[in-house]
BADO-644520 format. One record per atom (N, C-alpha, C): atom name; residue in three letters; z, x, y. Coordinates in pm, whole numbers. Atoms other than C-alpha are relative to their C-alpha. Layout:
   paba   lumfi        Z        X        Y
     CA     ALA        Z        X        Y
...
This chain:
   paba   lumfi        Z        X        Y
      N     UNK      -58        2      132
     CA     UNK    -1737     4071     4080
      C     UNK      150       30        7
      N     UNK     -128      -30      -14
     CA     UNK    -1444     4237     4194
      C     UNK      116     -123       18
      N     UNK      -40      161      -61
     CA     UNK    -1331     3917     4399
      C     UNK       57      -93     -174
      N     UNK      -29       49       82
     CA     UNK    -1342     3758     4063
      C     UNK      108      -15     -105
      N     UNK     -125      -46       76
     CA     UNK    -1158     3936     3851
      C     UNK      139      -24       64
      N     UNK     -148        7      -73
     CA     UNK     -867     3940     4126
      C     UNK       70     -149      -23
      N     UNK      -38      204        2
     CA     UNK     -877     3563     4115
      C     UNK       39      -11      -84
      N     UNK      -51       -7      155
     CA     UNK     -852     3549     3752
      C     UNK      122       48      -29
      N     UNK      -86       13       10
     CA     UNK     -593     3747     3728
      C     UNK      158      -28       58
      N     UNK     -132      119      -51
     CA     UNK     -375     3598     3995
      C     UNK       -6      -75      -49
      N     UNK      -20      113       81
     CA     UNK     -426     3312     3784
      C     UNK       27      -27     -104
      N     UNK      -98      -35      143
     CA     UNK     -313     3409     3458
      C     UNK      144       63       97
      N     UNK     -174      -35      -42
     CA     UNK      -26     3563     3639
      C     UNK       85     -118       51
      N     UNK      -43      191      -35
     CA     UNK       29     3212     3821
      C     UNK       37      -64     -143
      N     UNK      -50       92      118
     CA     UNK       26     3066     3467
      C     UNK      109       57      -91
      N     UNK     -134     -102       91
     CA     UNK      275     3322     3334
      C     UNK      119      -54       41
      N     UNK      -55       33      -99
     CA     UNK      485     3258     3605
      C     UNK       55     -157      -57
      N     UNK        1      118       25
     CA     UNK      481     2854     3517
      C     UNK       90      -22     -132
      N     UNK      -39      -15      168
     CA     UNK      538     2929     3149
      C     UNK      146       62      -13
      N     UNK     -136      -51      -35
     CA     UNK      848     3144     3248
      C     UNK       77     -124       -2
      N     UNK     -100        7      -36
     CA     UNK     1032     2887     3425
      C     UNK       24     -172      -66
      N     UNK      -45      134       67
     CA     UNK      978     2581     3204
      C     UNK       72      -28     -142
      N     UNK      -90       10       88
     CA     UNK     1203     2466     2985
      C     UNK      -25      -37     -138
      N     UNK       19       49      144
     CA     UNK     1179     2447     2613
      C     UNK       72      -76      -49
      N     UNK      -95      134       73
     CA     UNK     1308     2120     2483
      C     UNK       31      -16     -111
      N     UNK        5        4      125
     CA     UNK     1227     2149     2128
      C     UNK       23      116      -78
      N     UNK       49     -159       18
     CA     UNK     1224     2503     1990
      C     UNK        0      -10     -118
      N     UNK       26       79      153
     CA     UNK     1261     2309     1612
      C     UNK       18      -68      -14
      N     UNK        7      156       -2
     CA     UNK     1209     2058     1465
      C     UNK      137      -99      -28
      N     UNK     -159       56      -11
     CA     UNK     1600     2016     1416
      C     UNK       45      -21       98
      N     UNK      -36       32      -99
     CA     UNK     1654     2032     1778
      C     UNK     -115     -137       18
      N     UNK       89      126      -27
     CA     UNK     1334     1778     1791
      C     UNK       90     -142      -12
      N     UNK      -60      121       76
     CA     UNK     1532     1518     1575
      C     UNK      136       13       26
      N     UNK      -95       36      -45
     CA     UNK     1866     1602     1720
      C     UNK       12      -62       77
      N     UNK       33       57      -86
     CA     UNK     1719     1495     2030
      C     UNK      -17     -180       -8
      N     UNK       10      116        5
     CA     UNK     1587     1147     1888
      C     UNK      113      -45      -31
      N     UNK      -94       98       23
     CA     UNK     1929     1037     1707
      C     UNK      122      -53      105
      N     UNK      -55       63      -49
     CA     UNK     2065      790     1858
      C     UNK      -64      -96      121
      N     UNK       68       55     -118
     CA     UNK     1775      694     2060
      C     UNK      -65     -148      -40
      N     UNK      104      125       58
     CA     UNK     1603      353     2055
      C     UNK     -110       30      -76
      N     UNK       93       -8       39
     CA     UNK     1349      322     1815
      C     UNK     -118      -52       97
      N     UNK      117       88     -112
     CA     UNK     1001      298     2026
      C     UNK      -21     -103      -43
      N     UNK      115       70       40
     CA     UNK      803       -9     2043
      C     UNK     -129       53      -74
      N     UNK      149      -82       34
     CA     UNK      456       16     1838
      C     UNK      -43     -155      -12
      N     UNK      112      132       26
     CA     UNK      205     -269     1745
      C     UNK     -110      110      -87
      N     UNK      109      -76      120
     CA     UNK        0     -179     1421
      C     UNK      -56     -174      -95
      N     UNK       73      105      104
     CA     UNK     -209     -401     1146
      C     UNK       70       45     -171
      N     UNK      -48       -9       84
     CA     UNK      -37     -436      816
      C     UNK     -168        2     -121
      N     UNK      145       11       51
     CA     UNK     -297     -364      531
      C     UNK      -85     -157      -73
      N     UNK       47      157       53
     CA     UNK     -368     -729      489
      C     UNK      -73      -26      124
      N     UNK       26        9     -155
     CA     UNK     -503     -679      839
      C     UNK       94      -81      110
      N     UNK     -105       49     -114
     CA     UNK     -199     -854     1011
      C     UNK       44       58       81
      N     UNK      -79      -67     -113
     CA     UNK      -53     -799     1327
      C     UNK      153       31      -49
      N     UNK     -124      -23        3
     CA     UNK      243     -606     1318
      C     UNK      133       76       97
      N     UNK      -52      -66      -94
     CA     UNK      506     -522     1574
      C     UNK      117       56      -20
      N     UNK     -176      -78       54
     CA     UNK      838     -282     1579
      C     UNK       99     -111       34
      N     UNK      -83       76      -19
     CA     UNK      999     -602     1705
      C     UNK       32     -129     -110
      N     UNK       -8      136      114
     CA     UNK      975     -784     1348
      C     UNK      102       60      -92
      N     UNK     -116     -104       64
     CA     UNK     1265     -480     1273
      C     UNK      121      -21       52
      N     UNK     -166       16       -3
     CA     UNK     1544     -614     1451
      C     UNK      117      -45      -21
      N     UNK     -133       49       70
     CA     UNK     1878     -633     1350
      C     UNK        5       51     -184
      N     UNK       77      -33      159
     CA     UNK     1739     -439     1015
      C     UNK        5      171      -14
      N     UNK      -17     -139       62
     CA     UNK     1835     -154      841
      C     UNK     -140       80      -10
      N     UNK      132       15      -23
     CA     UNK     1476       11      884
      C     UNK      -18      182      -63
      N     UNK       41     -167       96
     CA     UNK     1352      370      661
      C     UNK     -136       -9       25
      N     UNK      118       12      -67
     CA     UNK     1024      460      830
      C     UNK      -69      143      -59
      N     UNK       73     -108       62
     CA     UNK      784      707      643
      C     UNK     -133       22       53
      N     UNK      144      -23      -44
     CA     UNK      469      851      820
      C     UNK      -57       60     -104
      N     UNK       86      -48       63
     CA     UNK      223      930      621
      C     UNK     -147       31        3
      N     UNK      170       54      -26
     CA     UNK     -162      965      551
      C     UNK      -40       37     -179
      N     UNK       65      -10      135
     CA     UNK     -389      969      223
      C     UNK      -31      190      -72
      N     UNK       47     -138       65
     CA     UNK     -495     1346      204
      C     UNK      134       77        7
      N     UNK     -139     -125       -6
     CA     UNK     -115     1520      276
      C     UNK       58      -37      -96
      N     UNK      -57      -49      174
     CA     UNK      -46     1630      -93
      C     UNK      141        5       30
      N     UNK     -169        6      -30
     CA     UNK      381     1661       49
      C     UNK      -36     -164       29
      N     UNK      -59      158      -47
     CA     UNK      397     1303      154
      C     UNK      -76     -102     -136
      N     UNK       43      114      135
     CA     UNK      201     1172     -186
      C     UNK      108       51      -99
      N     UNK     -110        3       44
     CA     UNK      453     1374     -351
      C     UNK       78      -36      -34
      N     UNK     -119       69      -33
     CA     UNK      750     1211     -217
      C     UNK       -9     -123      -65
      N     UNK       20      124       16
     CA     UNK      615      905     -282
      C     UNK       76     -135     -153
      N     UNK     -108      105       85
     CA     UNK      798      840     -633
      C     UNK       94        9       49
      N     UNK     -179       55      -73
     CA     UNK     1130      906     -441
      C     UNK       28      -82       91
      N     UNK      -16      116      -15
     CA     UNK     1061      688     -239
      C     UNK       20     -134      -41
      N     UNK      -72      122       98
     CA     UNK     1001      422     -460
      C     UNK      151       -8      -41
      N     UNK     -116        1       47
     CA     UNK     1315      510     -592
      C     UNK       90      -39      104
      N     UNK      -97      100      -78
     CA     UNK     1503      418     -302
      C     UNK      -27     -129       22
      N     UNK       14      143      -46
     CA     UNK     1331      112     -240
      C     UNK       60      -88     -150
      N     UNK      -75       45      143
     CA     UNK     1448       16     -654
      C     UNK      148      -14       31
      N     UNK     -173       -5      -36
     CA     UNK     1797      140     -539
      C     UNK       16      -71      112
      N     UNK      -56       61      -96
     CA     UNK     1825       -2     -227
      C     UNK      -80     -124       83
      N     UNK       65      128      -61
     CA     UNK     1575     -302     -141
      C     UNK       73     -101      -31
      N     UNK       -5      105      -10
     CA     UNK     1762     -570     -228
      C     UNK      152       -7       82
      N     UNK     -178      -41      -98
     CA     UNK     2097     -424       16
      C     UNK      -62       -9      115
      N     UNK       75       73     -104
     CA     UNK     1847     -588      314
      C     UNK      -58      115       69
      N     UNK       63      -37      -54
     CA     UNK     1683     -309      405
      C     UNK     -166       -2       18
      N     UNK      152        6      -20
     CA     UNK     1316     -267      522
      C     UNK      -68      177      -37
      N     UNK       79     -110       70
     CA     UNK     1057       30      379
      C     UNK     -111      -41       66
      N     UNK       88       41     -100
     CA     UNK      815       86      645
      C     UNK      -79      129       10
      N     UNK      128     -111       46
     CA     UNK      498      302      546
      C     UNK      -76       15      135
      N     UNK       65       18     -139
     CA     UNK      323      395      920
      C     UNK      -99      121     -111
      N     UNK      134      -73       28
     CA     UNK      -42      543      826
      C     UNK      -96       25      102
      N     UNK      146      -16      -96
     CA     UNK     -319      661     1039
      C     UNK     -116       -3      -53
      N     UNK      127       -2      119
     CA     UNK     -557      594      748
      C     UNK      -59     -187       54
      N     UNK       84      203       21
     CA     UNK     -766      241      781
      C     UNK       44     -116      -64
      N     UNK      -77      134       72
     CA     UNK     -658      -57      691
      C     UNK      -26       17     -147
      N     UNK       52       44       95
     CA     UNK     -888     -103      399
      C     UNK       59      149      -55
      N     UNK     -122     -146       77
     CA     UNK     -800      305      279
      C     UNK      101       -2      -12
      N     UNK     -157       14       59
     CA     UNK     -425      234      286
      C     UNK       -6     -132     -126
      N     UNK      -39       72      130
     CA     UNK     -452      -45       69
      C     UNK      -37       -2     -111
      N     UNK       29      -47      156
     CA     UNK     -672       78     -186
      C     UNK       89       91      -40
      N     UNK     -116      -59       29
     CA     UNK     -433      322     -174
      C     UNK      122        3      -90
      N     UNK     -167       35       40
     CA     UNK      -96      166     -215
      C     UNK      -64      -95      -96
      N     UNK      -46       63      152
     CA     UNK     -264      -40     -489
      C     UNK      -62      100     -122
      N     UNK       23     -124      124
     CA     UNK     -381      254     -692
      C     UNK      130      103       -1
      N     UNK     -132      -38       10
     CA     UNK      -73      450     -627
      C     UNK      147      -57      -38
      N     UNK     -138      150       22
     CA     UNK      200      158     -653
      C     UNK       83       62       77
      N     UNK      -55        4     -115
     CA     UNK      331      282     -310
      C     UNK      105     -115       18
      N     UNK     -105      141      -26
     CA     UNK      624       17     -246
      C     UNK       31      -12       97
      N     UNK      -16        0      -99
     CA     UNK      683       74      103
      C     UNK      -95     -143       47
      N     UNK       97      111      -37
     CA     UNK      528     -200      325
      C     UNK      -65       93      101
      N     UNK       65      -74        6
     CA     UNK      212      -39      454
      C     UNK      -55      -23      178
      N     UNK       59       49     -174
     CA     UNK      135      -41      882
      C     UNK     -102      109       65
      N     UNK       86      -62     -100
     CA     UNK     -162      121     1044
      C     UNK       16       19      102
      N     UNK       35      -53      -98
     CA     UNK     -203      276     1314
      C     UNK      -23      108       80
      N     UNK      106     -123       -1
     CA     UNK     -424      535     1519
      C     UNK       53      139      -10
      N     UNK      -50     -112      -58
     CA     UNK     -353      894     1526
      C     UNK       75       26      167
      N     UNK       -4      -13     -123
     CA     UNK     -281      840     1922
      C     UNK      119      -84        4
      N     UNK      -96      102      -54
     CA     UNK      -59      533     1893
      C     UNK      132       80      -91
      N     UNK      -81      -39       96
     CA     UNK      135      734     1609
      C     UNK       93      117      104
      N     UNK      -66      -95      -72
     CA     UNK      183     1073     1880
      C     UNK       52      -81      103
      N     UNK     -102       44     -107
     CA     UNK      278      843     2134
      C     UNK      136      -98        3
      N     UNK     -112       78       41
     CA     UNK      556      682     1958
      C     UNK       95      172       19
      N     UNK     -103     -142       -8
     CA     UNK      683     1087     1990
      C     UNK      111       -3      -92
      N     UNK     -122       18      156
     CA     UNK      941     1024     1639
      C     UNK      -61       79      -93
      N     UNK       81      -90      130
     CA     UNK      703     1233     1400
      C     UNK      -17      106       27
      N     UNK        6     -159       -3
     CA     UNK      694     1600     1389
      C     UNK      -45       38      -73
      N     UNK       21      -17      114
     CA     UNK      506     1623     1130
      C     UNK      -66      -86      -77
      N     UNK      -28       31      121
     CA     UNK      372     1507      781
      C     UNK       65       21     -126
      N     UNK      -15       84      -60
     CA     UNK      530     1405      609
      C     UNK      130      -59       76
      N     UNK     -143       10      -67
     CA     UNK      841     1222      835
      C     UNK       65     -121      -32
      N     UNK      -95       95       69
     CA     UNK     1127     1010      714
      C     UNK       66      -15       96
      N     UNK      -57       32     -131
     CA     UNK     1300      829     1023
      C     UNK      135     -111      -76
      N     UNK      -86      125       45
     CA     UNK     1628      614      943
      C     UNK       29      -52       95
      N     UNK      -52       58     -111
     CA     UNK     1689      362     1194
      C     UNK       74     -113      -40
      N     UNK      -87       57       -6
     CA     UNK     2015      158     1207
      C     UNK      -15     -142       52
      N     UNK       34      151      -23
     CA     UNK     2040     -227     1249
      C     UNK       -7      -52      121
      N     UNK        0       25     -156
     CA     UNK     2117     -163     1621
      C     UNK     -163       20       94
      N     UNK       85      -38       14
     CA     UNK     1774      -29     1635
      C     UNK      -51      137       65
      N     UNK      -18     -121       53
     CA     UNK     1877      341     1656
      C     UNK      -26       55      -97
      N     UNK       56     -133      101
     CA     UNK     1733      658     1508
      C     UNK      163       30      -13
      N     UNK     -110      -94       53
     CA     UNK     2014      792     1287
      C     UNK      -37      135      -51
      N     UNK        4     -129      121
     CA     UNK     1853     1032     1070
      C     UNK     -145       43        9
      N     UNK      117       26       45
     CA     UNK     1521     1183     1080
      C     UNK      -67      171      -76
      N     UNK       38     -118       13
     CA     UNK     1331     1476      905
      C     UNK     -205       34      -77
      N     UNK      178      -56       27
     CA     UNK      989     1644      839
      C     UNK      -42      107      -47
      N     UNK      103      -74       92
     CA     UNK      719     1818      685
      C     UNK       58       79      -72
      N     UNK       15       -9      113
     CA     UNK      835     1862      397
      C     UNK       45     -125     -112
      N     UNK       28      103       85
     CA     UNK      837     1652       50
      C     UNK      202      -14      -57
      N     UNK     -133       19       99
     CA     UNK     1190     1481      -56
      C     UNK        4       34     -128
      N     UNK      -10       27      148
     CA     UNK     1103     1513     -372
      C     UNK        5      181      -73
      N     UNK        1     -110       60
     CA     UNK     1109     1931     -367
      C     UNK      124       44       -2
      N     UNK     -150      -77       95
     CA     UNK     1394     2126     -544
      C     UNK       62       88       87
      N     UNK      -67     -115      -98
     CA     UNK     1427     2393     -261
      C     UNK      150      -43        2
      N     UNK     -211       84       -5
     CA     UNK     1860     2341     -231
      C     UNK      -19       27      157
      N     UNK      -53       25     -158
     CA     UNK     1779     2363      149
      C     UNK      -65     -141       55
      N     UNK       76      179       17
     CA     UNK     1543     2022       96
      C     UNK       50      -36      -29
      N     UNK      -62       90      118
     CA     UNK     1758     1902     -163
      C     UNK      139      -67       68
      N     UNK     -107       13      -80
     CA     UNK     2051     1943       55
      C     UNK      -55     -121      120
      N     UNK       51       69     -115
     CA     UNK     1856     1730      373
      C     UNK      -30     -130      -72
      N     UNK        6      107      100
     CA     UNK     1751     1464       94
      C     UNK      115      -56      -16
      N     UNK      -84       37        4
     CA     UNK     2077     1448       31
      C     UNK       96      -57       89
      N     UNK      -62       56     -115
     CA     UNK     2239     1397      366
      C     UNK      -92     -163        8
      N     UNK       55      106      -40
     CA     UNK     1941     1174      441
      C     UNK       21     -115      -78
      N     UNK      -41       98       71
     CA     UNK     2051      901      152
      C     UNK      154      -20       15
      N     UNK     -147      -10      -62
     CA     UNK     2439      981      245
      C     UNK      -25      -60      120
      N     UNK      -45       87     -138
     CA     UNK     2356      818      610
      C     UNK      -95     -148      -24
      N     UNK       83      101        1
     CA     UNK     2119      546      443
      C     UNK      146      -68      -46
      N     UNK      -74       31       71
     CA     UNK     2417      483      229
      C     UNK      149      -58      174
      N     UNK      -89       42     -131
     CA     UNK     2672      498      554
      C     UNK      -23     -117       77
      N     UNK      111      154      -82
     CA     UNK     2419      221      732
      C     UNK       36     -112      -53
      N     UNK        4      123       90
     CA     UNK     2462      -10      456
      C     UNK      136      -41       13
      N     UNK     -171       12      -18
     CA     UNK     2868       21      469
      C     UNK       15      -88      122
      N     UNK      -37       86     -139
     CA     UNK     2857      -31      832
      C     UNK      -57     -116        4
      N     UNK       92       89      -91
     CA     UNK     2593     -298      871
      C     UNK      103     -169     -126
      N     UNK      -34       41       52
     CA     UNK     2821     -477      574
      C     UNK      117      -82       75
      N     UNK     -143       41      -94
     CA     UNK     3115     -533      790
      C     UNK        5      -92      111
């Protein structure tokens, strides 16, 4: 028994040890998303809720506002009239409104037609969603630039709340949608 224990805890001490000397990349989710801007947006491949194929390569050269979401996270149904509201304000200045869900085809679209969601609506799994590594969260608002650079991205929580430290991040985040549009004008 003795034997055992010894083992054990050389082996939590081994894993202490490990945990020490590795490096923390993220330590918030502001360093998370400092990290992505400026990075290529990943590839993905999802089904639009009409069941179509849909790939991140039908985004390039395109002003691109990317919202993760799902059906039960009460913050990201929230948001959802401010969103609309940008897509009113700013869909016809060529950008794209790009709804990523991990909900089912057929559940997102009963969805977005009982809600009147305006985003355009792309599936795909919980797995293909973490391995795109851009979401930190529900729910997450990604802005990617026409080059097909992350400019702007932020999470879990709802644009649409009053906090002045949200309100403030809301606000930047439409200040660099707004910057995008300038540049991509020129």
């Amino acid at each position: 028994m003795r034997k055992y224990l010894f083992a054990f805890a050389l082996f939590i001490y081994a894993l202490s040890l490990k945990a020490q000397t590795a490096p923390v990349k993220w330590a918030t989710q502001e360093t998370f998303f400092e990290d992505l801007t400026g990075k290529k947006l990943p590839d993905f491949k999802g089904k639009t809720i009409k069941a179509l194929p849909f790939t991140s390569k039908s985004l390039k050269d395109q002003i691109v506002l990317i919202n993760f979401w799902f059906e039960k996270c009460p913050p990201c149904i929230k948001e959802m009239p401010i969103l609309n509201q940008l897509v009113s304000k700013y869909g016809g200045k060529g950008i794209r409104f790009i709804a990523i869900t991990n909900d089912p085809v057929l559940n997102a679209r009963k969805f977005q037609q009982k809600a009147g969601y305006q985003y355009e609506v792309v599936c795909l799994t919980q797995a293909e969603i973490s391995n795109l590594n851009i979401n930190h969260g529900f729910p997450t608002n990604v802005l990617v630039g026409q080059d097909g650079k992350i400019i702007y991205a932020t999470a879990n929580f709802s644009l649409s709340d009053e906090l002045p430290e949200v309100k403030a991040k809301t606000i930047l985040f439409e200040e660099k949608l707004k910057a995008e549009i300038t540049k991509a004008k020129k």
